[in-house]
N, C-alpha and C positions, 0 to 999 in steps of 0.2 A: 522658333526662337533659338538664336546659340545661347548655347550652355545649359540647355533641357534638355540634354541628355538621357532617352529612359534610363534607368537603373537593373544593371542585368540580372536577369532572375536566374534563383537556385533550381536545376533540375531535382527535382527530388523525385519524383516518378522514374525516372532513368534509371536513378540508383535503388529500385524498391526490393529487388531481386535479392541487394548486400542487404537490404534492412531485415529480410524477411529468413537469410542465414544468421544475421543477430543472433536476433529473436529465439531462434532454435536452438541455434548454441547454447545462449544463457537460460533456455530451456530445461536443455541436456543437461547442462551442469548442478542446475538447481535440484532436479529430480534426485540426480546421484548425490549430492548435497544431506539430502533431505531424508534421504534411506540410508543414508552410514552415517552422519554423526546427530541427525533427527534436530526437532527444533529442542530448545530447554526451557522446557514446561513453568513457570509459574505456579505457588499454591493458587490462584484461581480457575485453573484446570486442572491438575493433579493433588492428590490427596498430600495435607501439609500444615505448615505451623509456620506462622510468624510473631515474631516477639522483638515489639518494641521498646525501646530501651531509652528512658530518659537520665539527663547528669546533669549535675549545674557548672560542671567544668565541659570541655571539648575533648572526644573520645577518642579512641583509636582502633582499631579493626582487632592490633594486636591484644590489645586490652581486653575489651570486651571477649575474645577468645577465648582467653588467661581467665575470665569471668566465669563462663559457662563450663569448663574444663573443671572450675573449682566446686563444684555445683555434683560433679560427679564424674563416673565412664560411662558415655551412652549420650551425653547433654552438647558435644562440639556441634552447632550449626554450619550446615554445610554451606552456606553461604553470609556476608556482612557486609551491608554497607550502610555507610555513614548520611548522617542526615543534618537539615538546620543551618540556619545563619553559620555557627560556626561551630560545627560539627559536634553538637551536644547529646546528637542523636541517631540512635542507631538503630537497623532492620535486622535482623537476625533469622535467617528462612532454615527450615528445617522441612526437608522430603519424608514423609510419612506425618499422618497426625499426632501430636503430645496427646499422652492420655490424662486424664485427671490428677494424678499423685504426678507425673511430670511438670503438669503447671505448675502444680503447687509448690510445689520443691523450687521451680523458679523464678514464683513471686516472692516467695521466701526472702529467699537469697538475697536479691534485688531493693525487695524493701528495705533487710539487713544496713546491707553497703550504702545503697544509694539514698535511700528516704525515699522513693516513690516507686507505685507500683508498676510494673509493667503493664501494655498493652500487647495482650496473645489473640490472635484469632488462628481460628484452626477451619480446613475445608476438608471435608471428608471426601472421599472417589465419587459419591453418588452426584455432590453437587459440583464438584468439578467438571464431570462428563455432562451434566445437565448444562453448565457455562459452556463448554466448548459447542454445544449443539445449539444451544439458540445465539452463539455467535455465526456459528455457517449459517443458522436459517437466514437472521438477519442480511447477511451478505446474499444469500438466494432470493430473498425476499425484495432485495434494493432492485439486485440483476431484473427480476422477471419486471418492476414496474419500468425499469430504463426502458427493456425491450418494447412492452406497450405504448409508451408514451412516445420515443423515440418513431416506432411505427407507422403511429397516426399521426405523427408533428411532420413527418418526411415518407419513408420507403424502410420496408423490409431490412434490405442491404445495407442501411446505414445505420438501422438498430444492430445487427449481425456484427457490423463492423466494432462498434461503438463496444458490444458487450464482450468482444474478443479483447479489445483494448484495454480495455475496465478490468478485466481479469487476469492479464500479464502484466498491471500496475499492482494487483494484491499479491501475485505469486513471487512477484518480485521485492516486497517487503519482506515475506514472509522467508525470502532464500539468502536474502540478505543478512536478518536476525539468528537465520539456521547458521552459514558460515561464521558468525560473529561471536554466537552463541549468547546473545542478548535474551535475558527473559523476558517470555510473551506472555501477558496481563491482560487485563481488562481495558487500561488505558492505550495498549498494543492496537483492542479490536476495536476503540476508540479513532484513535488513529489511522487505521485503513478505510472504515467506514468514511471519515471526511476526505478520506484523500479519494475513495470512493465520486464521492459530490464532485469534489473538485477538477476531478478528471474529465468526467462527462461533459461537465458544462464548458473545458478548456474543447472537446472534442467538437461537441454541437455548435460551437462554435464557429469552429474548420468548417464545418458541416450546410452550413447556413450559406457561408460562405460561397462554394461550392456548388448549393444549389443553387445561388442567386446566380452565379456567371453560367450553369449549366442552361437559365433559361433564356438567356442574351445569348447562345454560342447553337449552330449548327453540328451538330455532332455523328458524323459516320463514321471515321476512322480512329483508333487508338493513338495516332499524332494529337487531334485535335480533341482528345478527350485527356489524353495527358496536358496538352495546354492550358484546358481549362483548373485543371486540379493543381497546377504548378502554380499558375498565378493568385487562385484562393490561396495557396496555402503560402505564397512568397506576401500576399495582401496582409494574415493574420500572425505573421510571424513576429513582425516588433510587437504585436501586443499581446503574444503569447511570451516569448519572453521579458518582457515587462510584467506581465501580470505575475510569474513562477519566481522574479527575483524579488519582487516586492515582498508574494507570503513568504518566501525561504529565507529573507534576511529577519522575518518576527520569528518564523520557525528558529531557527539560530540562535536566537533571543533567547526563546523560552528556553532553547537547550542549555544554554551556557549559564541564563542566572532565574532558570526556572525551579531548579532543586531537582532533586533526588526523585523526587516522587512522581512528576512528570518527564523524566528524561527518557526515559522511551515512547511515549507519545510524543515528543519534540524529535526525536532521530528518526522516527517513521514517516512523520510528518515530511520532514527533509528529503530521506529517501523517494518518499511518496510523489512529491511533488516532481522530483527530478527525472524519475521514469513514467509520470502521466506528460508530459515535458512530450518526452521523448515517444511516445507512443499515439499520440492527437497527430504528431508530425508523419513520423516514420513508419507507423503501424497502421493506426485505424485509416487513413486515408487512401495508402497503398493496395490495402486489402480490398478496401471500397473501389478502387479502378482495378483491382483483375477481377471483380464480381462484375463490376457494369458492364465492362466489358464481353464479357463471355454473355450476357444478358441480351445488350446490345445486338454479339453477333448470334443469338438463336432467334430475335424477331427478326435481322436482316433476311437469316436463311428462310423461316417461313415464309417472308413475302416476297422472294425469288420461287419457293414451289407456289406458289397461289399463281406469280406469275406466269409460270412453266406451264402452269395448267391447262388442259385442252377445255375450251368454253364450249356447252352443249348448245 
């Protein structure tokens, strides 16, 4: 018919070679990232104090400063920010834990001024390191069931791929927060955990894909096995990006009129989403054709020597 036209497809195989210096780059840089200005810790990994601060009028960072300053030398919170409808309410983080006569001294105070008492929670080094280790596990824990499940639902090579992917979308939150110098919490390991989810199933997706047209398609040469991964992957494109604008416009959401308190599970979320995005596309699929590949040609070579072979 005129004017069915097919629709030209994006080589994305062609270009796997750029995707795959990306990758390495923002690798490199993460790493060096990550060993000179490190990430910035949270009292839910490091030992610490926070003290929340309620008012019946709306606060101010400088205020509340001026507050704990009056309190004593020793009491300045190295970190404040503001919380609440309209800013009634304040976090106040302190690296090392308040001791006893410390709190005291600053429910004091607070009751004094304000009529109500503060909210202090403190984490000591034991339970912080305890937090950060059953947050890796959890993350090892997701990984090894991806790789099973991914195994027996498809091949080897596409768990392999999928788990490489999965893990340059966490490294990449995580380098992102280090540059930013955003505090990483609990709602942080909340945060990669879903985007964890998210990613896999944006990838298994490609994946499906992929294997569906791998078993319609003749495959002996790396022409025709990029063709078939160009066209899964040019198949799933509008619906991968439709599917990543859709959560990142609630992502966005929550950031802007989420509050205080989840705004870094909303920015991670974001981040998260944008380079699982980029990595179901660029990364896990790419990886997955120079695997088949080289796979491909060690059965072609064996069954040239089988055929070489002198028959008795």
């Amino acid at each position: 018919m005129l004017g069915s036209k097919r629709r030209k497809e994006i080589p994305f195989v062609k270009h796997r070679k750029k995707f795959f210096i990306i990758s390495l780059v923002m690798a490199a840089v993460g790493i060096a990232l990550l060993v000179t200005i490190r990430l910035n810790l949270g009292i839910d990994f490091e030992s610490g104090s926070r003290v929340e601060v309620s008012g019946d009028e709306p606060l101010t960072a400088e205020q509340v400063q001026e507050d704990f300053a009056s309190i004593g030398e020793g009491y300045e919170p190295d970190d404040i920010t503001l919380a609440g409808d309209n800013g009634q309410m304040a976090h106040a983080r302190f690296i090392g834990a308040l001791d006893q006569g410390e709190i005291s001294e600053i429910q004091t105070y607070f009751i004094d001024n304000y009529g109500q008492e503060p909210n202090i929670s403190t984490v000591s080094p034991q339970v912080g390191e305890e937090l950060a280790m059953n947050a890796l596990i959890s993350v090892l824990i997701a990984a090894v069931g991806i790789i099973i499940y991914v195994t027996i639902r498809f091949q080897f090579l596409y768990a392999l791929a999928a788990i490489v992917a999965l893990f340059h979308d966490a490294f990449f939150i995580i380098v992102v927060f280090s540059a930013l110098q955003l505090e990483v919490n609990v709602p942080f390991i909340a945060a990669v955990l879903t985007i964890v989810g998210y990613s896999i199933n944006d990838t298994i997706v490609t994946f499906d894909r992929i294997r569906e047209n791998m078993a319609k398609e003749e495959v002996s040469t790396f022409e025709q096995l990029s063709a078939v991964v160009d066209k899964s992957l040019n198949q799933t494109l509008g619906r991968s990006i439709s599917t990543v604008l859709t959560v990142v416009f609630a992502a966005v959401s929550l950031y802007v009129f989420g509050g205080e308190a989840i705004r870094s599970f909303s920015f991670a979320l974001i981040v998260g989403l944008i380079a699982g995005t980029y990595s179901s596309l660029f990364l896990a699929a790419q990886l997955w054709v120079s695997w088949k590949w080289k796979s491909i040609q060690k059965q072609q070579n064996k069954e040239a020597q089988k055929e070489t072979e002198p028959t008795i």
